[in-house]
C-alpha positions in Angstrom: 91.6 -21.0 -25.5 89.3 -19.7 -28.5 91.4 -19.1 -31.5 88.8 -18.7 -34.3 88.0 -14.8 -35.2 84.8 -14.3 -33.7 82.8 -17.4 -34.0 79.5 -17.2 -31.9 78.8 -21.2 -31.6 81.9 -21.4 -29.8 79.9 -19.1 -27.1 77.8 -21.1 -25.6 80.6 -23.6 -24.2 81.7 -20.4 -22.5 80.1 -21.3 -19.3 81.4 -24.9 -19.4 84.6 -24.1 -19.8 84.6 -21.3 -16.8 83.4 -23.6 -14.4 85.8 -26.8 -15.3 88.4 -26.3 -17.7 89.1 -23.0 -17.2 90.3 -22.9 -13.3 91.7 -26.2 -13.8 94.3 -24.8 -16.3 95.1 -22.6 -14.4 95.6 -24.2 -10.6 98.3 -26.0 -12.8 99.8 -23.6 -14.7 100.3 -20.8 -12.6 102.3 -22.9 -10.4 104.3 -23.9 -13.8 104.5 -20.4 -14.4 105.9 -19.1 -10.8 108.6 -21.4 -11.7 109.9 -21.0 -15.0 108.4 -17.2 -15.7 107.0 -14.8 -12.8 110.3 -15.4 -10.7 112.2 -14.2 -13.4 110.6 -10.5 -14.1 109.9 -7.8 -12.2 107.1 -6.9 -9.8 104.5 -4.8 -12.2 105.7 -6.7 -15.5 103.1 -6.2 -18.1 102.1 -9.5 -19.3 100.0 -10.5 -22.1 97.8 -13.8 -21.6 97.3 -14.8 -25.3 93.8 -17.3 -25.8 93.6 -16.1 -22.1 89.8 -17.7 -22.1 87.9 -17.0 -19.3 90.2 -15.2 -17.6 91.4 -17.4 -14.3 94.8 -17.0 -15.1 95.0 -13.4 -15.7 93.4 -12.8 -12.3 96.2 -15.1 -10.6 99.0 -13.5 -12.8 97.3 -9.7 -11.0 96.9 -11.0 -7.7 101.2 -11.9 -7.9 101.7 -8.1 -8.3 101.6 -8.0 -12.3 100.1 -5.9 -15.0 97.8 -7.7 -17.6 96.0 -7.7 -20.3 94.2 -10.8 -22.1 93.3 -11.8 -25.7 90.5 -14.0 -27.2 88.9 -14.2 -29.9 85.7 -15.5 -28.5 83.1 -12.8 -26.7 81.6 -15.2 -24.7 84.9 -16.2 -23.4 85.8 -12.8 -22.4 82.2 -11.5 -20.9 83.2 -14.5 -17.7 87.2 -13.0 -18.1 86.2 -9.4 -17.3 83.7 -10.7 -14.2 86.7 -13.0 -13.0 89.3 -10.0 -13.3 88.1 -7.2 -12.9 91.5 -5.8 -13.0 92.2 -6.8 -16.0 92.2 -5.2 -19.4 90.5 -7.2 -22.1 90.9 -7.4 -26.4 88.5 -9.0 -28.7 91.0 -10.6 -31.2 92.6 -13.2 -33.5 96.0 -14.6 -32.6 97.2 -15.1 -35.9 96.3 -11.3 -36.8 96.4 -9.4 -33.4 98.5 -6.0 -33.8 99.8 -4.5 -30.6 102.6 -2.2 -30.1 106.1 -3.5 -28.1 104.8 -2.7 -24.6 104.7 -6.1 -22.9 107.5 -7.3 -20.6 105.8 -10.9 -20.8 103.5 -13.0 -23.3 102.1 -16.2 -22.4 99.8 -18.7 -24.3 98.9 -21.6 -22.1 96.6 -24.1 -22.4 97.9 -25.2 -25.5 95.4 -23.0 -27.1 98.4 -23.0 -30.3 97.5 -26.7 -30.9 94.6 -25.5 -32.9 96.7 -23.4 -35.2 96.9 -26.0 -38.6 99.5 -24.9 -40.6 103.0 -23.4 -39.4 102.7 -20.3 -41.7 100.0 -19.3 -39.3 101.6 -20.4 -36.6 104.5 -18.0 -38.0 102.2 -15.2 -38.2 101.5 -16.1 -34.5 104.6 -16.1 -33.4 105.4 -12.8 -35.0 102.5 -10.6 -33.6 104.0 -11.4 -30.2 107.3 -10.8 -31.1 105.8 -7.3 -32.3 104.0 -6.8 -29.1 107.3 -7.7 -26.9 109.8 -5.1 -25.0 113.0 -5.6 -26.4 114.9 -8.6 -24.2 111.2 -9.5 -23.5 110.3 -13.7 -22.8 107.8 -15.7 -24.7 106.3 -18.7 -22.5 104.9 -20.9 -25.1 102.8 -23.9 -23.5 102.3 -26.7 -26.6 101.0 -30.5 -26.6 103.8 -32.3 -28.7 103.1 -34.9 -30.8 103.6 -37.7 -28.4 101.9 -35.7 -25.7 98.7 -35.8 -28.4 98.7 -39.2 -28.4 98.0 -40.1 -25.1 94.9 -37.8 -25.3 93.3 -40.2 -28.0 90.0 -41.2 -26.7 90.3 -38.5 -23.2 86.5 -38.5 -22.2 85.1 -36.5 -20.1 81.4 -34.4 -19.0 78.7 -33.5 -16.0 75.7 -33.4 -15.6 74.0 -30.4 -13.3 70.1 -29.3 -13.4 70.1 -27.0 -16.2 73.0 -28.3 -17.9 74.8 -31.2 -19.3 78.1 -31.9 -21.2 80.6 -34.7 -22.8 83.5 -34.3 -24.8 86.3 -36.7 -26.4 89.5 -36.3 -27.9 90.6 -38.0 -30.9 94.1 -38.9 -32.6 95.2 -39.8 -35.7 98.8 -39.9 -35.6 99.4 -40.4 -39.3 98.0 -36.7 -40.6 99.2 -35.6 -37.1 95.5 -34.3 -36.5 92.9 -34.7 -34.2 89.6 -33.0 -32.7 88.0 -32.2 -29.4 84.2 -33.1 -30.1 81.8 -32.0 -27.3 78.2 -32.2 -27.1 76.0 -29.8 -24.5 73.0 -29.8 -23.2 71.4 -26.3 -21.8 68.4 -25.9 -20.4 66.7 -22.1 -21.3 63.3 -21.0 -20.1 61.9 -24.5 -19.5 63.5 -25.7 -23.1 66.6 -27.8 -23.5 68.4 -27.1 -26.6 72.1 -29.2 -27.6 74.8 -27.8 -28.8 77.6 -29.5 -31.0 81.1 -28.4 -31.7 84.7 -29.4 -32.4 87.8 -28.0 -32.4 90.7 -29.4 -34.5 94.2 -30.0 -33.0 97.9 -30.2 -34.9 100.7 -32.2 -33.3 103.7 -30.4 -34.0 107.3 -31.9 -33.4 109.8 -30.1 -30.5 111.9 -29.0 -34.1 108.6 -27.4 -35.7 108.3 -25.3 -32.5 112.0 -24.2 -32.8 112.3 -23.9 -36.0 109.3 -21.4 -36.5 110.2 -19.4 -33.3 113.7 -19.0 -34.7 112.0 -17.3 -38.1 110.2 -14.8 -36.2 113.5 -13.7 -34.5 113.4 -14.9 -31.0 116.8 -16.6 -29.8 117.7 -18.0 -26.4 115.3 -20.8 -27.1 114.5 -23.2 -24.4 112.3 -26.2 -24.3 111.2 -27.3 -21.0 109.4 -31.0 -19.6 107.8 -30.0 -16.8 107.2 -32.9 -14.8 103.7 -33.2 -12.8 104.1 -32.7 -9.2 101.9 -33.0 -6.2 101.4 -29.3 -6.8 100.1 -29.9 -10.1 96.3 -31.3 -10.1 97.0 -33.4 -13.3 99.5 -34.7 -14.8 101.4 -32.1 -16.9 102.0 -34.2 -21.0 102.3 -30.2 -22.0 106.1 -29.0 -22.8 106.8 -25.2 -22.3 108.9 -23.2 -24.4 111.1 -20.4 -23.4 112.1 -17.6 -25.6 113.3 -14.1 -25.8 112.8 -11.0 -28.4 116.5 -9.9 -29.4 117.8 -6.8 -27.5 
């Protein structure tokens, strides 16, 4: 999910987000992803998760028989990735300015970890470092919140409380700059002292055409967007829409 190059206060939500968020995302996404994606390529694909987080999803995408490697920008993140894959191959990096060569059969960014990209120049620049990294007829699997699916978040709440640790956060909308924020506040207790933690991270709502249009301009072609309805598969409710595209032969 972390996007920012590097940026240490992000770290300490690390553990928050391996417990809840992070297995959450991925109980619904791999089963997404078995659909639209891992059906589709062969057995031993290399696949790159992009914002791959704490790693859940990169131990799922090993344990269906694929090769993977994951990129975040956040070290915290990645310390929980490489306990829950072991397996896996790790990258400390930034997705607007990662630089790998064209050896991946597969990249997927989930979560919509791209919603915090602001502008669509960067999101350009994202879209054409995995182009770069793709195989040649290789399949981008882009998961995004539009911005409809952005407005029902406005005012999402949710937190937990445990013994040494305690955390809230809320989502908020403004549908006229097409911008929001995820604001979370934590509580962590550390040799007998509780110390709070603040953060937010900003959101862009980008229209099914933005998506398109900018995936278009980094060369991919075959583009698909796909609703994917929540099933009783699916632990929540899917409002995310998934984009299919490939890198030219």
């Amino acid at each position: 999910m972390s996007l920012n190059t590097l940026v240490p206060q992000y770290d300490p939500f690390a553990r928050m987000y391996n417990e809840y968020w992070g297995p959450r995302y991925c109980e619904d996404n791999i089963v997404i992803l078995e659909k639209i994606l891992l059906q589709h390529i062969p057995e031993k694909s290399h696949i790159l998760d992009l914002c791959c987080g704490t790693g859940q999803l990169v131990q799922e995408l090993i344990l269906n028989g694929f090769e993977v490697t994951g990129i975040d920008a956040s070290e915290g993140m990645l310390n929980y990735a490489r306990q829950n894959a072991p397996s896996g191959q790790f990258i400390l990096s930034d997705a607007r300015s990662f630089d790998m060569p064209a050896c991946f059969d597969a990249v997927v960014s989930t979560s919509a970890s791209l919603n915090h990209i602001m502008n669509l120049e960067e999101l350009t620049s994202v879209f054409l470092n995995i182009y770069q990294a793709l195989k040649a007829k290789g399949i981008f699997v882009l998961e995004i919140n539009l911005e409809e699916a952005l407005k029902s978040l406005n005012f999402d709440k949710e937190g937990d409380v445990l013994d040494d640790y305690a955390w809230a956060s809320i989502s908020i909308y403004d549908a006229a700059s097409k911008m929001g924020q995820i604001k979370m506040t934590l509580f962590a207790e550390q040799q007998g002292t509780w110390h709070r933690f603040d953060e937010s991270w900003p959101l862009k709502g980008y229209s099914k055409s933005d998506i398109e249009s900018v995936l278009k301009k980094a060369g991919f072609v075959n583009i698909q967007a796909l609703g994917i309805e929540s099933s009783s598969e699916v632990s929540n409710p899917s409002i995310s829409t998934f984009f299919a595209a490939y890198k030219q032969e």
